[in-house]
C-alpha positions as CSV (number, residue, x, y, z in Angstrom):
1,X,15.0,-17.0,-38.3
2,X,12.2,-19.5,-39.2
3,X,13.2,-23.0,-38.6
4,X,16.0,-22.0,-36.6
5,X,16.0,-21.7,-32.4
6,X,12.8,-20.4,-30.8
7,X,12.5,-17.3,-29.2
8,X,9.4,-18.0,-26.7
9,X,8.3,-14.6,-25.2
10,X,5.2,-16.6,-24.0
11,X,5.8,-17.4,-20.6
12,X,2.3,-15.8,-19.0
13,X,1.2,-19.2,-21.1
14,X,3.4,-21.9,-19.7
15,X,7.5,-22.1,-18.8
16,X,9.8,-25.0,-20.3
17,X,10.5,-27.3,-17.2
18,X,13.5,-26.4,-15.4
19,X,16.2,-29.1,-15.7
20,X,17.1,-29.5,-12.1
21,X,13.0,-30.1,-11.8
22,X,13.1,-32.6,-14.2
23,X,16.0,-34.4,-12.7
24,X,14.5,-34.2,-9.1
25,X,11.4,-35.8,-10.4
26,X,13.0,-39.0,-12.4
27,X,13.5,-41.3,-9.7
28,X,9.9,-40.7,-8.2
29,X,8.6,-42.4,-11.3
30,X,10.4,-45.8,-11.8
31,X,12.7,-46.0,-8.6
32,X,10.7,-44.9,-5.5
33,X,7.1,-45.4,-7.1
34,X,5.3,-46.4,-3.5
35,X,2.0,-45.4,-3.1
36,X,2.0,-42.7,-0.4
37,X,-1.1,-43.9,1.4
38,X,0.9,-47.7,2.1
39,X,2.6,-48.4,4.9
40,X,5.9,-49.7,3.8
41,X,9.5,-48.2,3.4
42,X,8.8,-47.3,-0.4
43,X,5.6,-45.8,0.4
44,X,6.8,-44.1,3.3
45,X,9.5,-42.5,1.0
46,X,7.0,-41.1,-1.2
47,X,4.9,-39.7,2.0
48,X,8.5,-38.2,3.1
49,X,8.7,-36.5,-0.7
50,X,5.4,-35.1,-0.8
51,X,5.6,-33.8,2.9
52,X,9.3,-32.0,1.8
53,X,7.7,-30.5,-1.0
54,X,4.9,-29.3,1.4
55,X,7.5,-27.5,3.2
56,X,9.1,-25.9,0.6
57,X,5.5,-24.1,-1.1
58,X,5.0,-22.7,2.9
59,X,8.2,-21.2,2.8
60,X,8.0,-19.3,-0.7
61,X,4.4,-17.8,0.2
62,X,5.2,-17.5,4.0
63,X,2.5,-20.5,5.0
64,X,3.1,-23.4,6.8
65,X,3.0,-26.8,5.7
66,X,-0.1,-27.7,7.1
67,X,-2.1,-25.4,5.4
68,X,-0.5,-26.2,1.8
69,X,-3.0,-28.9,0.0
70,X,-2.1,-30.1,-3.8
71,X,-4.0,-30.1,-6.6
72,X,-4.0,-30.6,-10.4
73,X,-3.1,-26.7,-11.1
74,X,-4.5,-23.1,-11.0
75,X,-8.0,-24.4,-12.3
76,X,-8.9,-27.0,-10.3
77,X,-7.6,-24.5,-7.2
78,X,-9.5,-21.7,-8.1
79,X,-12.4,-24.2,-8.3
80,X,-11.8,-25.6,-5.1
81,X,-11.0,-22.2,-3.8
82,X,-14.8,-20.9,-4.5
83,X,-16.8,-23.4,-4.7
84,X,-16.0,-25.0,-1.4
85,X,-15.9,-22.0,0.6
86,X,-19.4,-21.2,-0.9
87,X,-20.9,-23.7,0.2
88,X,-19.4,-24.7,3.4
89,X,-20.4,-20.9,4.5
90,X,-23.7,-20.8,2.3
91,X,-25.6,-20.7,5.8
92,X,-24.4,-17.3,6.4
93,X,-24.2,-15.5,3.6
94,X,-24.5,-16.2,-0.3
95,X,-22.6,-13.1,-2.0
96,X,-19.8,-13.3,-3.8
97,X,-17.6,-10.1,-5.1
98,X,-15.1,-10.7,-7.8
99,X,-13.8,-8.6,-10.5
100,X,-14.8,-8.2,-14.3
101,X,-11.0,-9.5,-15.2
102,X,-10.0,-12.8,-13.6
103,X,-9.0,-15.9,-15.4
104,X,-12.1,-17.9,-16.7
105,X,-11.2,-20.5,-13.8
106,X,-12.8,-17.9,-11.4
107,X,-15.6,-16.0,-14.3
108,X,-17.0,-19.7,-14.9
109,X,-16.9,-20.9,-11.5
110,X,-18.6,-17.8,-10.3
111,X,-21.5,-18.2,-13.5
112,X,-21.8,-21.7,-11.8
113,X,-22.2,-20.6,-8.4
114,X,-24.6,-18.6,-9.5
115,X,-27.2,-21.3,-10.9
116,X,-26.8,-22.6,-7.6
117,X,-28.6,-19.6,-5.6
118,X,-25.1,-17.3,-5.2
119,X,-25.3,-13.7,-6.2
120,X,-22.5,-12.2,-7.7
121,X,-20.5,-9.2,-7.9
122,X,-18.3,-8.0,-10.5
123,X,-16.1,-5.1,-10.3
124,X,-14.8,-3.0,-12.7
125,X,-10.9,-1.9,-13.0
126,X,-10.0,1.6,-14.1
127,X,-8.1,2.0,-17.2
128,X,-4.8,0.5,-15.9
129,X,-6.6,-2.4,-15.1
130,X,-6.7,-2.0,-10.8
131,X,-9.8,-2.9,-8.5
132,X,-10.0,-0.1,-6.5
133,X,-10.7,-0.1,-3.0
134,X,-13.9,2.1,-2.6
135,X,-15.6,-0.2,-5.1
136,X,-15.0,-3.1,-2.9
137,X,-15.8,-1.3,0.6
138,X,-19.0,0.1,-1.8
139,X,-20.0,-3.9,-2.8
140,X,-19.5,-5.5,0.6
141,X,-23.3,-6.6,2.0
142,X,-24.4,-8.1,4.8
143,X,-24.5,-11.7,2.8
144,X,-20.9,-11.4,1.6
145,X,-18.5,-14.6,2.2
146,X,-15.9,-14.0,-0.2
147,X,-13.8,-11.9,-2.2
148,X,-11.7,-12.9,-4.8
149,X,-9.6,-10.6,-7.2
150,X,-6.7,-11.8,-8.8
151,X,-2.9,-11.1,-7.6
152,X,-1.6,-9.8,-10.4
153,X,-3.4,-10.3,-14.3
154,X,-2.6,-12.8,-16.8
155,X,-2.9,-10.5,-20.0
156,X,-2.0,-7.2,-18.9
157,X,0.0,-7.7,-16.1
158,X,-1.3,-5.1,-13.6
159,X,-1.0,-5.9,-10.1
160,X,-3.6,-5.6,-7.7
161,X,-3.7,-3.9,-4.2
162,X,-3.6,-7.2,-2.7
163,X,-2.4,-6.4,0.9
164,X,-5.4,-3.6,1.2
165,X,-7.8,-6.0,-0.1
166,X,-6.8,-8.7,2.6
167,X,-7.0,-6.1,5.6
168,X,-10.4,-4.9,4.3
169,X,-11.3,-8.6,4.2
170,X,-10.4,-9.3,7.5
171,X,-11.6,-6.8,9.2
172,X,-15.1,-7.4,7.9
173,X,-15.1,-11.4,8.9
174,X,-14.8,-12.0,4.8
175,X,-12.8,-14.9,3.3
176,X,-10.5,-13.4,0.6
177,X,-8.9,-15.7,-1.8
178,X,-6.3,-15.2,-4.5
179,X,-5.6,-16.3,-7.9
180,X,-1.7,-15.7,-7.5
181,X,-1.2,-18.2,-10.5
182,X,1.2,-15.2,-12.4
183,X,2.6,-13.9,-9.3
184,X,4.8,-16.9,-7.8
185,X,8.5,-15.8,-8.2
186,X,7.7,-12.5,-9.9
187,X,5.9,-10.5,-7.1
188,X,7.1,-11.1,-3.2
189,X,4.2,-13.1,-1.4
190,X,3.9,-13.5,2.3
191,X,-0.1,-14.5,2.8
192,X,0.2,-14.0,6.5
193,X,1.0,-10.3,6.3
194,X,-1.1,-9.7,3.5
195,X,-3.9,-11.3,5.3
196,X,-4.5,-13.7,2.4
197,X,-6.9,-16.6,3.2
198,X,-7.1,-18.8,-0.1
199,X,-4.5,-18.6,-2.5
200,X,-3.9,-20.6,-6.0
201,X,-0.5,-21.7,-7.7
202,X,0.3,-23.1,-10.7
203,X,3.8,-25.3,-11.1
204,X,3.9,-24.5,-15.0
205,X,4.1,-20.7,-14.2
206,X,7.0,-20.9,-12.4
207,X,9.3,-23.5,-14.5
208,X,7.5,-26.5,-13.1
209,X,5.6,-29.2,-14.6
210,X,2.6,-29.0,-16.1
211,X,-0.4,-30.6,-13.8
212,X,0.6,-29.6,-10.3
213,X,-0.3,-26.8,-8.4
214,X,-1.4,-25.6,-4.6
215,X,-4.1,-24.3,-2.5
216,X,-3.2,-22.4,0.4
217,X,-5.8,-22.5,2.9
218,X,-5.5,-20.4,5.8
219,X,-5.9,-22.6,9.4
220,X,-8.7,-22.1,10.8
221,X,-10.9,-21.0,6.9
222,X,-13.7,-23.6,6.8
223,X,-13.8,-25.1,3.0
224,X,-15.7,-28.2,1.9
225,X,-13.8,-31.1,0.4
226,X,-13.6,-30.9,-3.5
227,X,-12.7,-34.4,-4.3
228,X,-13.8,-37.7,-2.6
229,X,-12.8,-40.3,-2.1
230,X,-9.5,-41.2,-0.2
231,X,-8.3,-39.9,2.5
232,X,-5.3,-38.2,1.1
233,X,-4.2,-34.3,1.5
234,X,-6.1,-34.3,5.4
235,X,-9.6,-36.0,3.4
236,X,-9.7,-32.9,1.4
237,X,-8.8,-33.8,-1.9
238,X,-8.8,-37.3,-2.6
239,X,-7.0,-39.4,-5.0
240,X,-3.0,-40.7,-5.1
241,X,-0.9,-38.1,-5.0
242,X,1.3,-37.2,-8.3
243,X,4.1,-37.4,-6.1
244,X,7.0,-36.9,-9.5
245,X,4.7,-33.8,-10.1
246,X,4.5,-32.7,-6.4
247,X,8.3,-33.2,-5.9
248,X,9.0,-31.1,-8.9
249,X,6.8,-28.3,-7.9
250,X,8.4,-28.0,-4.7
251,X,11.7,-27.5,-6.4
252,X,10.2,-25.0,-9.1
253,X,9.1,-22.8,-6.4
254,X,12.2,-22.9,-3.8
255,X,14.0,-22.3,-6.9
256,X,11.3,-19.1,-8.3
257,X,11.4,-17.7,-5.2
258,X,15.5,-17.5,-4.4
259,X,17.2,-14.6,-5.4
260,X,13.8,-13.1,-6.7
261,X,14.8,-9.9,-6.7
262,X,17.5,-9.8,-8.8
263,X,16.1,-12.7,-11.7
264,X,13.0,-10.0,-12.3
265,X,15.1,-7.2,-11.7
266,X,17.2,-8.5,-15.3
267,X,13.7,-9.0,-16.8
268,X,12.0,-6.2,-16.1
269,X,15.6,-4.3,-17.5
270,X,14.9,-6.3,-21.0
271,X,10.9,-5.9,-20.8
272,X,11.4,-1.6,-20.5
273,X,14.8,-1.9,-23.2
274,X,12.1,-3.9,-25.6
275,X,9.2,-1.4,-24.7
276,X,10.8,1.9,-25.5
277,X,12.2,0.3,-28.5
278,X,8.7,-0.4,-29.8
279,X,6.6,2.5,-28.9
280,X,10.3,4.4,-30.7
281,X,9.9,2.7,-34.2
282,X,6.1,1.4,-34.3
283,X,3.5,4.4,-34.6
284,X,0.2,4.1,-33.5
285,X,0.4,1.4,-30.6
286,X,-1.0,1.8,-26.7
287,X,-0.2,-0.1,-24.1
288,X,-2.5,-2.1,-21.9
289,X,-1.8,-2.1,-17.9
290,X,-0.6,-0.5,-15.3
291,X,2.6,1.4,-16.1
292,X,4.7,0.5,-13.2
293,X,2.5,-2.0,-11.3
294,X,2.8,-4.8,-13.8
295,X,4.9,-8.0,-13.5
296,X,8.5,-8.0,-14.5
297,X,8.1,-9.8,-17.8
298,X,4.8,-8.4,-18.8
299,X,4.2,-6.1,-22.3
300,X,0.9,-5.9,-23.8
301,X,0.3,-3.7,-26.5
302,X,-2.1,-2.9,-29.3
303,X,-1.1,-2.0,-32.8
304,X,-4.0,0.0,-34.2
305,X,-5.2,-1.2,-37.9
306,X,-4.3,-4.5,-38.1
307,X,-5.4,-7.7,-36.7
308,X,-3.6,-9.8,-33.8
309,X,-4.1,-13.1,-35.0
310,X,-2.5,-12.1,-38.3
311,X,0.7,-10.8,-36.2
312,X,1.1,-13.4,-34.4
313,X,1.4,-16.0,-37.4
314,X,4.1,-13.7,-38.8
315,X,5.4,-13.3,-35.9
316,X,5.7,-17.3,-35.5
317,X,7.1,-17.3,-39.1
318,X,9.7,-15.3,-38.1
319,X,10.6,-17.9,-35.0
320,X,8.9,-15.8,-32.3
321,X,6.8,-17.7,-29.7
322,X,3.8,-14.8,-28.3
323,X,0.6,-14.5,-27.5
324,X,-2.6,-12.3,-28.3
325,X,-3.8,-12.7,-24.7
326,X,-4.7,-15.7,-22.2
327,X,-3.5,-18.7,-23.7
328,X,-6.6,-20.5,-21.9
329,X,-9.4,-18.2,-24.2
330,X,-6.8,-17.9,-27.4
331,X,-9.3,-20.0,-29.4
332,X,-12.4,-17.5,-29.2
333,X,-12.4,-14.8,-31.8
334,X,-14.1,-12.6,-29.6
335,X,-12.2,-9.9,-27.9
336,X,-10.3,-9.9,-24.8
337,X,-12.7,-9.2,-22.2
338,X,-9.7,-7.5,-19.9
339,X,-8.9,-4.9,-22.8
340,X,-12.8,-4.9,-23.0
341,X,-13.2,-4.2,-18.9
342,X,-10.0,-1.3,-18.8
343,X,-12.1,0.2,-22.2
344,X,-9.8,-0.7,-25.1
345,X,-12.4,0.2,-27.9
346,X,-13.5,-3.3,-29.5
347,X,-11.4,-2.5,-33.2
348,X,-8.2,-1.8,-31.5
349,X,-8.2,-4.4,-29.1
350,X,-8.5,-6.7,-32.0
351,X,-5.0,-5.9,-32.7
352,X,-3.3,-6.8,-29.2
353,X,0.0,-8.9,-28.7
354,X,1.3,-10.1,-25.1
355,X,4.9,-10.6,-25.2
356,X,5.3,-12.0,-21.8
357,X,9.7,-12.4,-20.9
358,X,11.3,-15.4,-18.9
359,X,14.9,-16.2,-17.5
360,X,15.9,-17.7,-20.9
361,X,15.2,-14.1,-22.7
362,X,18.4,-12.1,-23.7
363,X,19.4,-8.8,-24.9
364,X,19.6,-10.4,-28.5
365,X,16.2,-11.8,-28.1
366,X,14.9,-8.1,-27.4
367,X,16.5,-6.9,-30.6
368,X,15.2,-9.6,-33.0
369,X,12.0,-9.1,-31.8
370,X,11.9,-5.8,-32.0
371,X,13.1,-6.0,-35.4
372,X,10.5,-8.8,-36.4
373,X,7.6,-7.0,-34.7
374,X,8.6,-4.0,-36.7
375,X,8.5,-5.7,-40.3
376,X,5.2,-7.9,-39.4
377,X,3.2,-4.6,-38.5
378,X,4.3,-2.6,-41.4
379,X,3.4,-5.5,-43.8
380,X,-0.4,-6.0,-41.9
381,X,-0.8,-1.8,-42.4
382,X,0.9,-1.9,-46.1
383,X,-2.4,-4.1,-47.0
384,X,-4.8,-2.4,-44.4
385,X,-7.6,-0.1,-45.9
386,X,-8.0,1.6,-42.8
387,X,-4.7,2.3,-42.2
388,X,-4.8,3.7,-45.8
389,X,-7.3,6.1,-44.8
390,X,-5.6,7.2,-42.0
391,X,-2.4,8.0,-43.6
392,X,-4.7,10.1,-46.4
393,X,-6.4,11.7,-43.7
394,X,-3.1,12.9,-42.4
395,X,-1.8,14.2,-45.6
């Protein structure tokens, strides 16, 4: 199949652009270009795009418009997300708790916070990779402003107990914020009765363009401005709005979020067909995450004896687009620091593949790639010494 059509099982990474997004957003580049912040009828149909798009983000996480503020995408929301509420609350507190799995956008924005005079609190999952709700009663202090612990997680896929850690949140006066980047239109989201007061989204997640995403801040949560400048997004975040970008977001997510049931309902059939055909025909493989709180499309495995990198170039050979874990980190050789939090011992984890499934995946997809995945890990273990002295010591 090399050379021939691609079968992308990457989708935790990024999503192809929908078409309908695509053709929403042409006319906002060379026909209605106005500058939203002008006054006149071109500009004001920009300001009428970007405000409809508004409208349509509240709906899918059960918001309202006014507290839906655009950004550049999950990172510079996750940024905005803890940094401002750090400081614009530093008076009354200056602890943070967090877990020992989010996406680098909240790990390096908390080591950041920290040379600024925040302590910080990182808690552990259990083996399935969940926060647990003790730990996070145990960690709150006195000085604790915020919480934040991922929706659901980008390499494993587990989901977290996201309405318990709101209502824990709330109860104590404590702003809890969410990085819900893989969750929009895999996981149902309502943030008002899951008492959510900061949340992140991502357009390319969802089969939206790359360089938009969403902040959801709660009325009423007190966050600093991140950019200045302008006055745009209520003198929050200034600069001109990407209002193509913003116009095909808010398609990308009316569109995730309709008939959500039944589009993950189809994955999550092909995700367990392509999981009991591995663990079937490939010995000596684990999988990584919760077993039934895990997103839809979500498989993450590792083959013991053999090396991921190495899979995944055969893997590519063969025509198949996947991942050894966050596409963000998938440059460092070290390992995984999710498999290394849920205690994947360091060898094995070295040998971990993400297949993550979209809409475009197909029952034919499933069986080539179970196929492929089969052939590449039996070639890695044919020239393995280790998995030579395994099959010795078994004999």
């Amino acid at each position: 199949m090399a050379n021939e059509k691609l079968v992308y099982m990457d989708h935790s990474a990024t999503t192809a652009t929908d078409p309908e997004v695509i053709q929403a957003m042409l006319p906002w580049f060379s026909e209605h270009y106005g500058n939203p912040s002008s006054l006149y009828r071109l500009a004001r149909e920009s300001r009428t795009a970007i405000e409809d798009a508004r409208k349509k983000v509240a709906v899918a996480i059960g918001a309202t418009p006014e507290e839906i503020f655009f950004t550049s995408g999950g990172t510079e929301s996750d940024n905005w997300a803890l940094i401002g509420t750090a400081f614009s609350h530093k008076k009354k507190g200056t602890h943070i708790i967090t877990t020992a799995i989010e996406h680098h956008a909240i790990l390096h924005t908390c080591e950041y916070l920290k040379k600024q005079g925040f302590s910080v609190t990182y808690l552990p999952p259990d083996e399935s990779g969940k926060i647990q709700i003790e730990d996070i009663r145990a960690a709150i202090t006195e000085k604790t402003i915020l919480i934040s612990v991922m929706f659901a997680n980008n390499e494993i896929g587990t989901i977290q107990p996201i309405h318990e850690i709101g209502h824990i949140c709330r109860e104590r006066g404590i702003i809890f914020h969410t990085d819900a980047v893989q969750a929009i239109g895999n996981v149902p989201i309502n943030v008002t009765n899951m008492d959510i007061d900061l949340l992140s989204l991502s357009g390319h997640k969802f089969y939206g363009p790359k360089g938009t995403g969403a902040l959801y801040i709660r009325k009423g949560v007190r966050i600093d401005s991140y950019l200045h400048g302008g006055a745009q997004e209520k003198r929050k975040r200034a600069g001109t709005e990407n209002v193509p970008g913003i116009v095909g977001l808010g398609v990308a997510i009316e569109k995730a979020v309709h008939d959500q049931e039944v589009k993950t309902k189809r994955i999550r059939d092909l995700r367990d067909r392509l999981l009991e055909r591995i663990f079937t025909e490939i010995p000596n493989c684990r999988l990584n995450g919760h077993k039934t709180d895990r997103l839809p499309g979500n498989i993450n495995i590792c083959f013991e004896f053999i090396e991921g990198e190495s899979l995944i170039l055969l893997l590519d050979h063969a025509g198949i687009a996947a991942s050894t874990g966050s596409a963000c980190s998938s440059g460092s050789l070290e390992p995984s620091h999710v498999l290394m939090a849920i205690g994947v011992p360091i060898e094995i984890a070295h040998g971990s593949l993400r297949l993550t499934l979209g809409h475009e995946n197909t029952e034919e997809h499933v069986e080539y790639v179970c196929k492929e995945l089969k052939k590449a890990v039996e070639k890695l273990r044919a020239m393995s010494p280790l998995y030579a002295d395994y099959m010795k010591k078994r004999q």
